[in-house]
C-alpha positions in Angstrom: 74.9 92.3 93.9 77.4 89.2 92.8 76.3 85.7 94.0 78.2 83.0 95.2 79.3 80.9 92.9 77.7 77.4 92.9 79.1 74.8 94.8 79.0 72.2 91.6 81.4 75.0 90.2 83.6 75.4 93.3 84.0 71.5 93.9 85.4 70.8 90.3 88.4 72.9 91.3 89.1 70.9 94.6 89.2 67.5 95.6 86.7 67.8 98.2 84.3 70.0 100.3 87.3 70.0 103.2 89.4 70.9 100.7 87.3 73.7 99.7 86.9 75.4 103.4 90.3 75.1 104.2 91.5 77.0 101.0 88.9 79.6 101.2 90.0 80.0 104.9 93.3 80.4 104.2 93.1 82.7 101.3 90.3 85.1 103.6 93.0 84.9 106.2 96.0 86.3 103.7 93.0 88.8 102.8 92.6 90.2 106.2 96.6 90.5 106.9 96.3 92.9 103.5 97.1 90.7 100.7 95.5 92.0 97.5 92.8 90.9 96.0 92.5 89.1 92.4 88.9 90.1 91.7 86.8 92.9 91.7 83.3 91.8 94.0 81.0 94.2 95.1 81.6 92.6 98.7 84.3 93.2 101.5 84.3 89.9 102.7 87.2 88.0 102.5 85.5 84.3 102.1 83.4 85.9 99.8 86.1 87.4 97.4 88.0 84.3 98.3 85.4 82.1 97.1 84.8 84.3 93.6 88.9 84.0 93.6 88.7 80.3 93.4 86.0 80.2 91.1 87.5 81.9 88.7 90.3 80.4 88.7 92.5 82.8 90.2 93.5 80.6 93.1 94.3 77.0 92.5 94.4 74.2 94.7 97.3 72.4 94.9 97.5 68.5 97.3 100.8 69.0 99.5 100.3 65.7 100.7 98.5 62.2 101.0 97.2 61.0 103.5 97.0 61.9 107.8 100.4 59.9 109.5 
């Protein structure tokens, strides 16, 4: 059975915790509509393999913005 990656880990490839749920979120969500996935887990859930996604680095997050107007 694969942990989760630790969240040290997970936060030095976003810019903060929000940052961090939001593109887990979305990536589970593409996950669910059938997008494939870029690692092998042993787990079918998509936060989970998006999480392990984003930890190793096969997801990156990318700032579209700054700041809320």
């Amino acid at each position: 059975m694969m942990k989760q990656p630790p969240l040290e880990l997970l936060r030095d490839k976003v810019d903060s915790r929000y940052s961090l749920v939001v593109t887990a979120a979305k990536r589970a969500r593409q996950l669910l509509e059938g997008a494939p996935r870029l690692v092998e887990v042993d787990s079918n859930k998509p936060v989970t393999i998006a999480l392990q996604e984003l930890a190793q680095d096969k997801l990156v997050f990318e700032r579209t913005r700054t700041g809320i107007k």
